[in-house]
C-alpha positions in Angstrom: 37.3 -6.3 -44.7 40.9 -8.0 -45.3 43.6 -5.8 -45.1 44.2 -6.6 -49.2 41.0 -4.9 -49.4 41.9 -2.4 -46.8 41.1 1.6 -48.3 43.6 3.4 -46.9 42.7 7.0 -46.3 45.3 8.1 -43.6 46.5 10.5 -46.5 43.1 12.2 -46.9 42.6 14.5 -43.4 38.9 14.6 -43.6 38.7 11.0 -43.7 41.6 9.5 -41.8 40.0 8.1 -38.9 40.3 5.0 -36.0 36.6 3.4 -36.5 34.5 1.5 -34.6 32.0 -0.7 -36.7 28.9 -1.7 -34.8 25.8 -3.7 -34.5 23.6 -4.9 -32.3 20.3 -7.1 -32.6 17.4 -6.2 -30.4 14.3 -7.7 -28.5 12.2 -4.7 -30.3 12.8 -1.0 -31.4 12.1 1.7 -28.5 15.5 1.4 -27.1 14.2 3.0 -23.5 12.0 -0.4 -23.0 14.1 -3.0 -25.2 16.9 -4.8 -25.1 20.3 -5.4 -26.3 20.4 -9.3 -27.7 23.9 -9.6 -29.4 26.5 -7.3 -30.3 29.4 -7.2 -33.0 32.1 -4.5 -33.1 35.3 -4.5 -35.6 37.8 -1.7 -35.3 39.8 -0.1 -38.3 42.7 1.9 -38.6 42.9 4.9 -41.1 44.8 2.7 -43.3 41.9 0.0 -43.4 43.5 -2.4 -41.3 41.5 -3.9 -39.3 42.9 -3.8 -35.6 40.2 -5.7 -33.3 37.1 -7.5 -33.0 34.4 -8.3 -30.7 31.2 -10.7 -30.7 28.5 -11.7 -28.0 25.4 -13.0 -27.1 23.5 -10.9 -24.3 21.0 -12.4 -21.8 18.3 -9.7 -21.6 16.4 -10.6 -18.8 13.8 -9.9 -20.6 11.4 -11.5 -23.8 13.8 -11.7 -26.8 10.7 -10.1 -28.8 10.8 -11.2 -32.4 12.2 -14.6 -32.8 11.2 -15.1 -36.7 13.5 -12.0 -37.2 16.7 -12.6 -35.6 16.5 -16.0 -34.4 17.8 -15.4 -30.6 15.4 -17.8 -28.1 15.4 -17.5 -24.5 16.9 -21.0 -24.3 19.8 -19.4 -26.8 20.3 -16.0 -24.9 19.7 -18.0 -21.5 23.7 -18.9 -20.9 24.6 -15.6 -22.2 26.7 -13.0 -20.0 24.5 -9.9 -19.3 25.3 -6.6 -20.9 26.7 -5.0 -17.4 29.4 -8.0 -18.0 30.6 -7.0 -21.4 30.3 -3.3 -20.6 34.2 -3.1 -20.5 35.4 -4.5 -23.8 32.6 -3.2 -25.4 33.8 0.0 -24.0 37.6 -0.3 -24.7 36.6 -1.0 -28.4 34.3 2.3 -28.6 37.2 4.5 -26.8 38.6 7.3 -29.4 37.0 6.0 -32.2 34.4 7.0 -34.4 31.4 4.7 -33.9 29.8 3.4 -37.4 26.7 2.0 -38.2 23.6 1.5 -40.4 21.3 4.0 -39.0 23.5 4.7 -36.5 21.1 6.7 -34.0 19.3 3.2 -33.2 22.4 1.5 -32.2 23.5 4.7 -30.7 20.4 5.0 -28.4 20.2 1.4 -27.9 24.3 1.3 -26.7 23.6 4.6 -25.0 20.5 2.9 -22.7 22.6 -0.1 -21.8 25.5 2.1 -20.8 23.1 3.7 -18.5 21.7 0.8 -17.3 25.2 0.3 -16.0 25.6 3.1 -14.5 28.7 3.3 -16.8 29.6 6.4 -19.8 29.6 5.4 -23.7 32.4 6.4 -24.4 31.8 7.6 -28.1 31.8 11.4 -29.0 31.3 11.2 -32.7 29.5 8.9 -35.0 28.9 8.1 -38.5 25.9 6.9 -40.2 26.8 4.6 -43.4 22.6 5.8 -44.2 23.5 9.4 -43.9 26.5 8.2 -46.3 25.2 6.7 -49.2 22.1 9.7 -49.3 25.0 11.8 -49.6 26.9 9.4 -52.0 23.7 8.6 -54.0 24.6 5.6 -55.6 22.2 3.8 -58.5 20.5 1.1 -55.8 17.4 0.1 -55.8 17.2 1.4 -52.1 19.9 1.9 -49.0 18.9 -0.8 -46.8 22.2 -2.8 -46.1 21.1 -5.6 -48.6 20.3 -3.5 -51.6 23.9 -1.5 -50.6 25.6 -4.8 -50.3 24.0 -6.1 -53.2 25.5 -2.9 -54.9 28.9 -2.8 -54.0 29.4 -6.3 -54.3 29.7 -7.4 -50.8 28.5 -11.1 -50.2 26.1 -11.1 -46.8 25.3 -14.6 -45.9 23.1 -14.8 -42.2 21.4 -11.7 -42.6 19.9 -10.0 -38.6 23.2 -12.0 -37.2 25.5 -9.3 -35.9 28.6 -10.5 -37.0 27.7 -11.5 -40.0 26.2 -7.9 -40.3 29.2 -6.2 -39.1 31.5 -7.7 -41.2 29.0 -6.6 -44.7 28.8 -3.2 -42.9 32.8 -3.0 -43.5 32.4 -3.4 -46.9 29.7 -0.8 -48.0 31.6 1.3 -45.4 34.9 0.7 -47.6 33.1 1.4 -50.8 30.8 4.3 -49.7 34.3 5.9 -47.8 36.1 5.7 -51.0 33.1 6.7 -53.3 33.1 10.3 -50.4 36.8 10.7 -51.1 36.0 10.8 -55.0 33.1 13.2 -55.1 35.0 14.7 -52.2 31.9 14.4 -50.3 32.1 15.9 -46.2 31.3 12.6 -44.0 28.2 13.3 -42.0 29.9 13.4 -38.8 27.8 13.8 -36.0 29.0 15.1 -32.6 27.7 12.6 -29.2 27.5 14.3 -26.2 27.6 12.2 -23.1 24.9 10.4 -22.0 25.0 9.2 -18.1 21.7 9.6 -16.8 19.4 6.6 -16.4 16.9 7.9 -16.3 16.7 10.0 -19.6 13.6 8.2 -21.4 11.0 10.6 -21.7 7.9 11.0 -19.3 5.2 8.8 -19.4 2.8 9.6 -22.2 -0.3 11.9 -22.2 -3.7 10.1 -22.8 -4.7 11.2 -25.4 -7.7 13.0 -25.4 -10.7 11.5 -27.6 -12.9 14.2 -28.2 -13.0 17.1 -30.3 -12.6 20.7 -28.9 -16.1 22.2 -28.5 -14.9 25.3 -27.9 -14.6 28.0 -25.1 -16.8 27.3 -21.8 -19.6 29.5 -21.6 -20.1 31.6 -18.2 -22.2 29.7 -16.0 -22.6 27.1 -19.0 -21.5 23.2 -18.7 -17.9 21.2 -19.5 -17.9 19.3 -22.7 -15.9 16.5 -23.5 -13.0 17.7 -25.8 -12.8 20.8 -23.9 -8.9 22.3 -23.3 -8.4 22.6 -19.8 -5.5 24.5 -18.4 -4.6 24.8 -14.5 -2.0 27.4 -12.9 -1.4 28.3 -9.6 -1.9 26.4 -5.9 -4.7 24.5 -5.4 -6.4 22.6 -2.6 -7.1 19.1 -4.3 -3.4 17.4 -5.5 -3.1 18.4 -9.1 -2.1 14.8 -9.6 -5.6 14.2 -9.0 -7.4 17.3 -10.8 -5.6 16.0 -13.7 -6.5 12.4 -13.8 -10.4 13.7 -13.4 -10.7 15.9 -15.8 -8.7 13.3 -17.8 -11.2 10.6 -16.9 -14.3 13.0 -17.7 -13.3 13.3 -20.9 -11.2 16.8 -20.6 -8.4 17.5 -22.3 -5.4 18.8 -20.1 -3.1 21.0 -21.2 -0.1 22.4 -20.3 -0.1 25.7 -21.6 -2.8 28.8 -22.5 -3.6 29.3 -26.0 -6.6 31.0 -28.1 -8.3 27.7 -28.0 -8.2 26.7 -24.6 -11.7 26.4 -23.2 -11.1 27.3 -19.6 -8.3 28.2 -17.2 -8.7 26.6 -13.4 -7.0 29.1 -10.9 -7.8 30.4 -7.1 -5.6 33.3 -8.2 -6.6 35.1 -11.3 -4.7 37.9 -10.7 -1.4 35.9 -9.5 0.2 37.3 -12.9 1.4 33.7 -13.9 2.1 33.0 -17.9 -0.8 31.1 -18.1 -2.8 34.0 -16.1 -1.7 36.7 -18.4 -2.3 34.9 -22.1 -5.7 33.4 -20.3 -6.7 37.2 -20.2 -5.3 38.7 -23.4 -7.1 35.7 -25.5 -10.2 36.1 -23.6 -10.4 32.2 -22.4 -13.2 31.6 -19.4 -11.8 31.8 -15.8 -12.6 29.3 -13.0 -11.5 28.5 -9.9 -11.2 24.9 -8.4 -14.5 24.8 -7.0 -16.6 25.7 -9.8 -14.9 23.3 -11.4 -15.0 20.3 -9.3 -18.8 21.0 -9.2 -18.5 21.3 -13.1 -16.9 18.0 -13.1 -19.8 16.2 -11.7 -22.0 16.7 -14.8 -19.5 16.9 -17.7 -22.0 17.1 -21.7 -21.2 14.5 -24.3 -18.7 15.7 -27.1 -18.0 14.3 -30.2 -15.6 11.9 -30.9 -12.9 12.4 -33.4 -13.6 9.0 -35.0 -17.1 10.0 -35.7 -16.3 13.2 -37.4 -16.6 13.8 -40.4 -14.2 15.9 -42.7 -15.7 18.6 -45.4 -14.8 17.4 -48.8 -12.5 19.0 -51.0 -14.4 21.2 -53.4 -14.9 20.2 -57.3 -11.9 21.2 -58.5 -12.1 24.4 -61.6 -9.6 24.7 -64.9 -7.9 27.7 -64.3 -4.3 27.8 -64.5 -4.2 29.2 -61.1 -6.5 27.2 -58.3 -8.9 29.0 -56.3 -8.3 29.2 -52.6 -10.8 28.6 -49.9 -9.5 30.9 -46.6 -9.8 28.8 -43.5 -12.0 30.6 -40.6 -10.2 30.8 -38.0 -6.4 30.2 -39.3 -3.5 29.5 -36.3 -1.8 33.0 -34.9 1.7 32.5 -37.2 4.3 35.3 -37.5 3.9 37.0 -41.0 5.1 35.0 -43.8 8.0 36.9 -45.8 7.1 38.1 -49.0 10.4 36.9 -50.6 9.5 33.6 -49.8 6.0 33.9 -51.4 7.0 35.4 -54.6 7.4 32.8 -56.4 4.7 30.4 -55.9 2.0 32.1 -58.6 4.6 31.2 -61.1 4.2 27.4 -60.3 1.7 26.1 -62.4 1.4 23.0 -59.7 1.7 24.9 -56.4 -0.9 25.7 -54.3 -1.2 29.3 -53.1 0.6 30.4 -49.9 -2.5 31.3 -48.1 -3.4 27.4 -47.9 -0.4 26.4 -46.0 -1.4 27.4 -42.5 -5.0 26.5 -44.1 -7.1 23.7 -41.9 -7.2 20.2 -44.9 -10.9 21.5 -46.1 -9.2 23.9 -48.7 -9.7 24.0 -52.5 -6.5 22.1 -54.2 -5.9 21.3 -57.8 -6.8 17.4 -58.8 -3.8 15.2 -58.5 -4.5 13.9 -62.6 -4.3 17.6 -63.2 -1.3 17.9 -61.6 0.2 15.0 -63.5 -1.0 15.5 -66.9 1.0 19.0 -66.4 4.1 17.5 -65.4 4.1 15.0 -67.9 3.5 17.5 -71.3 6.6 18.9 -69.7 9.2 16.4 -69.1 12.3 16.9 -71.8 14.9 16.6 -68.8 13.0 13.0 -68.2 14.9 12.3 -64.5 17.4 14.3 -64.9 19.5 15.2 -61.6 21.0 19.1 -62.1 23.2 21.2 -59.9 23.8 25.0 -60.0 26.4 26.3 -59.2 27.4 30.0 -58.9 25.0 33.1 -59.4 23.1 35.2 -56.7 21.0 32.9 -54.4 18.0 34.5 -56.3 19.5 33.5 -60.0 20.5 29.9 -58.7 17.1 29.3 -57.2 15.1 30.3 -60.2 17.5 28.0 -62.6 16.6 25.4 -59.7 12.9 26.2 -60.3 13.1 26.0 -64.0 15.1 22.3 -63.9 12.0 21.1 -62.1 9.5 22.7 -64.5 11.3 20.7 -67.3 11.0 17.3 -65.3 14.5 17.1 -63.7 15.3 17.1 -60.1 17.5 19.7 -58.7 20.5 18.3 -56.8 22.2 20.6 -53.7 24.9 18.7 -53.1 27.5 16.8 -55.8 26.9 13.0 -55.9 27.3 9.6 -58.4 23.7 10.6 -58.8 24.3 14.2 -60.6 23.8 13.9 -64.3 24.7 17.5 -65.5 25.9 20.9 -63.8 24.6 24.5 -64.9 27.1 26.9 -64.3 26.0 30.9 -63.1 28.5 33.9 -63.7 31.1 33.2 -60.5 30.2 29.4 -60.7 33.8 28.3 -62.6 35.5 29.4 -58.9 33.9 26.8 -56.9 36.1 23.8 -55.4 33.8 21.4 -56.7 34.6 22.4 -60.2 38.0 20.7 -60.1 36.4 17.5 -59.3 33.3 17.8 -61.6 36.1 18.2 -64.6 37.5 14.5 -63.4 34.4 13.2 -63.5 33.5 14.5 -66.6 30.0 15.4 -66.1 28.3 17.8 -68.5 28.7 21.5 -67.7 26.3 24.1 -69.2 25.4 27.8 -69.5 21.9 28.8 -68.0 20.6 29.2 -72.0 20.8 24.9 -71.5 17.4 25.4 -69.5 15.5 27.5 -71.8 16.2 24.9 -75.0 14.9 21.7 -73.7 13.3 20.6 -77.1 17.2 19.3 -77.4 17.4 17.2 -74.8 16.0 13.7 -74.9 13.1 12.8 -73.2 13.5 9.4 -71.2 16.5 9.5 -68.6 15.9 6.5 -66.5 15.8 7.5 -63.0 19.0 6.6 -60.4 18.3 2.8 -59.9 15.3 2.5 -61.4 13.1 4.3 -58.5 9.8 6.2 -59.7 10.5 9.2 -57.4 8.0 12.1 -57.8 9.7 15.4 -58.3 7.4 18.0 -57.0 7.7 21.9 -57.3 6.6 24.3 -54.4 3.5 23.8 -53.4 3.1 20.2 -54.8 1.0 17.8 -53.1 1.3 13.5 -53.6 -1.4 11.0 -51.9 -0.3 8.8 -49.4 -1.0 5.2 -49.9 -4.2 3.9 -48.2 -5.3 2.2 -46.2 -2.2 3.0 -43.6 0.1 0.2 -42.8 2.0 -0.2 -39.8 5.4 1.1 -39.8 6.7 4.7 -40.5 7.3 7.3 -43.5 10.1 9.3 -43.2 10.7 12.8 -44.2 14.4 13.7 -45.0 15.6 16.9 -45.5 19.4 17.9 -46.4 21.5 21.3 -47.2 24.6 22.1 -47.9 27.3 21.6 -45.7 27.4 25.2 -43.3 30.4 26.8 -41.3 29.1 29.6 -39.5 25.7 28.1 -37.7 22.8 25.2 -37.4 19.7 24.5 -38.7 17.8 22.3 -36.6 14.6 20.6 -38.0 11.3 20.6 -35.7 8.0 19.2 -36.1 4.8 19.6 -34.6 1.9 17.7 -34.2 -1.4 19.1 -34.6 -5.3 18.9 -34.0 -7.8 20.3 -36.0 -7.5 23.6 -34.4 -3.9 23.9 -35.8 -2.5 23.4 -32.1 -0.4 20.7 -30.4 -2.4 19.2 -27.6 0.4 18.7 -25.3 4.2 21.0 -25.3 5.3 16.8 -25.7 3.5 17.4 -29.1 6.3 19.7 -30.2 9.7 17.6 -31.3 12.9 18.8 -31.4 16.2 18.2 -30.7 15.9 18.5 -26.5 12.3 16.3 -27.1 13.1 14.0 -29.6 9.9 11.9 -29.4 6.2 12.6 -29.4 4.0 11.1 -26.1 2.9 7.6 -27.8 6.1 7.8 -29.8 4.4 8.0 -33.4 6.4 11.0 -34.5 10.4 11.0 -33.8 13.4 13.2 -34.7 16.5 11.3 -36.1 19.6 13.2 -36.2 21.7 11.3 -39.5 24.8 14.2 -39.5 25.0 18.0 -39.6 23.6 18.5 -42.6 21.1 15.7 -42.5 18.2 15.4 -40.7 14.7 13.4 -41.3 11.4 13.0 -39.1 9.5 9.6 -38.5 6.1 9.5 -38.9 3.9 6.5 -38.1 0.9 7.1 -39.4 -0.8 4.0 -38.0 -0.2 5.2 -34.1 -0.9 8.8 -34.6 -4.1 9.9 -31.7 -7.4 10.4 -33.7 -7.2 14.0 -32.9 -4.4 14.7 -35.1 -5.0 16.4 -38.3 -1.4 17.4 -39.3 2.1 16.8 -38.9 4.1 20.3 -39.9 8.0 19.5 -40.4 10.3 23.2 -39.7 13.7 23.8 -39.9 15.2 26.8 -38.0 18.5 28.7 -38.4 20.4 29.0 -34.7 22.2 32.0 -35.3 22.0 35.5 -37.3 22.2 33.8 -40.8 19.3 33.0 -43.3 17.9 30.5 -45.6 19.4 32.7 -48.0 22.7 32.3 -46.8 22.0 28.7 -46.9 20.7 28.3 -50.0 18.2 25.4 -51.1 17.0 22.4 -48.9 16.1 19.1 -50.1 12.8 17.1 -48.6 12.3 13.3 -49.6 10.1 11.4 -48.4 10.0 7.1 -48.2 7.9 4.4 -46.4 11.1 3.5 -44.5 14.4 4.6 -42.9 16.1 2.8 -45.9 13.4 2.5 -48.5 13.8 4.5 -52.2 12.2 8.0 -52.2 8.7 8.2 -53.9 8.5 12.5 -53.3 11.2 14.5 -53.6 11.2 18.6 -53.7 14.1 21.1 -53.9 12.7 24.5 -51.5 15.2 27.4 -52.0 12.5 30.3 -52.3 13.7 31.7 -49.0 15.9 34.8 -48.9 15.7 36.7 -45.7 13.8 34.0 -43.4 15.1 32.7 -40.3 12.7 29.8 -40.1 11.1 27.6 -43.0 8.3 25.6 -42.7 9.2 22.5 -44.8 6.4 20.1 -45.1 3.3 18.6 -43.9 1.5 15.4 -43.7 -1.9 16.0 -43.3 -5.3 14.5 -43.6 -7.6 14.6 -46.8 -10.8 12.9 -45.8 -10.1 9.2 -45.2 -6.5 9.6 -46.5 -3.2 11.2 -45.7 -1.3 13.8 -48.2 2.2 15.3 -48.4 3.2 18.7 -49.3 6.2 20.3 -49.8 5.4 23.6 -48.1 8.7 26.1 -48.2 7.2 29.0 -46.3 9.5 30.9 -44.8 9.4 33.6 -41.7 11.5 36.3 -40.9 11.0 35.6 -37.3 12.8 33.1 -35.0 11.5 29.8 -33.8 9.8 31.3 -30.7 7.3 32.9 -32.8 6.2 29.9 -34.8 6.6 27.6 -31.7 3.9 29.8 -30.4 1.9 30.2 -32.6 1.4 26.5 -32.7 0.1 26.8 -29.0 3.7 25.5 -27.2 4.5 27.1 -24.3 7.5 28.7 -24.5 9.5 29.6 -20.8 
């Protein structure tokens, strides 16, 4: 960025900032094993001026990984200082300044690692995602990878996967997108660091994962199966190091916690009172001690595989407006849904009835050319981006509802993207009113939704993407068969002042429970064992959950995505959320749903990814619970201390 091109913002509070531009080029993408190859960092003023910059190779000591990507050879990289070397500058540049990148958690994590490495502290404390930027902007590209941005703000990028080079295009989308936030007066997605000095933070080492299906609870006096859940508690003679990798290597599943579907708890103390001790007996799972179980282990049944099982089919689907529901047998212990966050889904012609969501996948579900064929003999808003303001949350989120009946996607935020505002009784008082008058966007009364024979029927959609708009409920196939690299779910809400929502996932079996607590993400365990499922934090109001599909254990069945309110407010206090989902951190959404249903819940489960037969399937869920976290955690089979 030349300083004639230079934004200056040092008038505008929430935007006036010292910045710290960064990229780095890596030897692969898990940033607790890889490698730092090259760096790039350019400083900025508030005023856009450009006050520093820094560029360097790195020797990683290690395999440079993929060559073909960012061209770096060992005999390039070989004369290179070591990261440790350039820790200072690197440092110095980072001081005070808000770090900014494209996804910025990956160079975050990777800089982070390094640091540690070092034994030294990163010295950042907030950073900026340009990502987490331009979903908030929403400009008309084709996606927001940093070609199709630069591409789109007009910013030349000659050597793309060369830092510099990289760096220096990342100052120009960050110009453009900064001064398209300061228009739409858009909050920056700001996200607080905290310090990182521990070397050794990378997770633990991985669970096997277990390759049998659960058989079910051990019968008194009867045999171990393969696929069994095995829980121990207490002391025991033999090291539980080695009890562990036994019944690991028998074909056991180990787990850390007590649940309904454990098969057998191993203790010399069944009375010792322990957590596992006391669900063990309330759930009615066998008891053992270790030497009926050693002697068990000698002789351990055949189980079945979960390659070689075979899923029920989906029943032939009927015609009735409203889709039969098949009730699973044994559904997971859940706190009770609210009933304001169920009382809207008959009226969705699409959805699919509450009961199914904590359903196992062999559940009755309307056809997906049903589906479309009702979407499409509805569609006068064409793609159509609407925001509400104003009314109760009750009034805003049926006008929400209705915009997606007629086609149109309901925005929560303003953005370049927004095509037309409804305004609510109380609606002309809100601050984005001023600016939606500069920008002249069309502003109607609620009657707008109930005439859409006036509207026209073929709005493009924002850049050209086909993104599927689906209601509460909805369900979209997954490509198959699964390729490598992840999908990621996004969800987004309005910016909030008075607590945090923080966006869980968890990954289940086909008894609706996590085999491992590890199998429960959040914010304290970002990262599932194999590192298939991961948490990425984009800003405070942002937050999305990689899935790859392609690494997932054969024993999983489901991947449930939950956001939870830390605090005493609601989801009704925080009005809709936004879920999108894309084959890439940067790709253009192809599903998109707007879940506002919730009134007086606590904790909303979002959406799932789950498998139909040989394929996967999304659903945008929106069931909400009164209760906190704890109760959902545990019903999911996590241990909760």
């Amino acid at each position: 960025m030349s300083p004639a091109a230079a934004l200056d913002v040092s008038h505008l509070p929430d935007y006036a900032y010292d910045w710290a531009l960064v990229d780095v080029e890596t030897s692969g993408l898990i940033a607790r094993r890889d490698r730092i190859l090259s760096i790039a960092v350019l400083t900025f003023g508030p005023d856009g001026a450009q006050t520093g910059e820094y560029s360097t190779l790195l020797n990683p000591g290690c395999d440079p990984g993929p060559v073909h990507v960012h061209g770096l050879t060992e005999e390039r990289l070989s004369g290179a200082p070591t990261f440790e070397q350039v820790a200072g500058p690197i440092g110095a540049l980072l001081r005070d300044r808000v770090m900014v990148a494209h996804n910025a958690q990956f160079d975050y994590d990777f800089l982070a690692h390094e640091f540690a490495r070092a034994r030294l502290h990163l010295p950042v404390t907030q950073r900026l995602c340009t990502l987490a930027l331009n979903r908030r902007v929403e400009p008309p590209s084709v996606g927001l990878s940093l070609a199709s941005l630069a591409a789109h703000y007009g910013v030349p990028q000659t050597r793309a996967h060369d830092a510099l080079d990289d760096t220096r295009v990342l100052a120009g989308i960050f110009r453009s997108s900064l001064a398209e936030a300061a228009r739409l007066d858009v909050p920056l997605p700001l996200v607080a660091c905290p310090p990182r000095q521990d070397p050794q933070f990378a997770p633990n080492p991985p669970k096997t994962p277990c390759a049998y299906r659960n058989p079910g609870r051990l019968a008194p006096g009867g045999p171990l199966v393969q696929g069994m859940k095995v829980a121990i508690t207490g002391e025991t003679a033999t090291s539980r190091a080695e009890l562990v990798a036994r019944s690991v290597a028998a074909g056991l599943n180990v787990m850390s916690s007590v649940s309904r579907h454990t098969s057998a708890l191993v203790t010399n103390d069944s009375a010792s009172g322990s957590a596992k001790a006391r669900r063990a007996i309330t759930e009615g799972v066998t008891v053992i001690d270790e030497g009926t179980f050693l002697k068990l282990l000698e002789d351990v049944r055949s189980g079945t595989a979960h390659e070689n099982q075979t899923l029920k089919k989906a029943p032939e689907a009927v015609a009735p407006a409203t889709p039969p529901v098949t009730q699973p047998a044994a559904p997971p212990v859940m706190p009770t849904p609210s009933p304001a966050a169920t009382a809207t889904v008959a009226d969705i012609a699409d959805a699919v009835d509450v009961a199914e969501v904590a359903a196992a996948p062999e559940v009755a579900e309307v056809p997906a050319p049903r589906r479309a064929e009702t979407r499409r003999s509805v569609r006068p808003f064409g793609r159509r981006r609407v925001l509400v303001l104003g009314g109760t949350h009750e009034e805003a989120s049926a006008a929400r509802v209705r915009v997606v009946e007629l086609g149109g996607a309901a925005a929560i935020n303003l953005s370049a993207s927004v095509t037309d505002v409804v305004l609510l009784p109380g609606g002309e008082r809100d601050r984005r009113m001023t600016r939606i008058a500069a920008l002249e966007l069309p502003v109607h009364a609620r009657g707008w939704l109930e005439a859409p024979a006036t509207e026209p029927g073929d709005v493009p959609a924002q850049g050209g993407a086909a993104t599927d708009v689906l209601p509460r409920g909805g369900v979209a196939d997954l490509p198959a068969p699964v390729t490598a690299g992840p999908w990621h779910v996004s969800t987004s809400w309005a910016q909030q002042t008075h607590c945090e929502i923080d966006v869980v996932t968890f990954v289940l079996d086909e008894d609706e429970q996590v085999s491992c607590d590890g199998d429960f993400v959040f914010y304290g365990a970002p990262e599932s064992p194999e590192g298939a499922v991961r948490l990425l934090c984009d800003g405070p109001t942002e937050q999305s959950v990689a899935v790859d599909l392609a690494a997932l254990p054969p024993s999983v069945r489901r991947i449930a995505i939950a956001a939870a309110i830390d605090g005493a407010a609601t989801f009704g206090d925080i009005g809709a959320v936004r879920v999108t989902l894309a084959p890439g951190i940067d790709a253009p959404a192809t599903v998109q749903a707007t879940l506002d249903a919730a009134t007086s819940e606590r904790t909303l489960l979002l959406a799932e990814i789950y498998r139909r037969g040989p394929r996967w399937r999304f659903r945008a869920v929106g069931q909400g619970y009164d209760h906190g976290l704890e109760a959902l955690v545990r019903g999911y089979g996590v241990d909760v201390e």
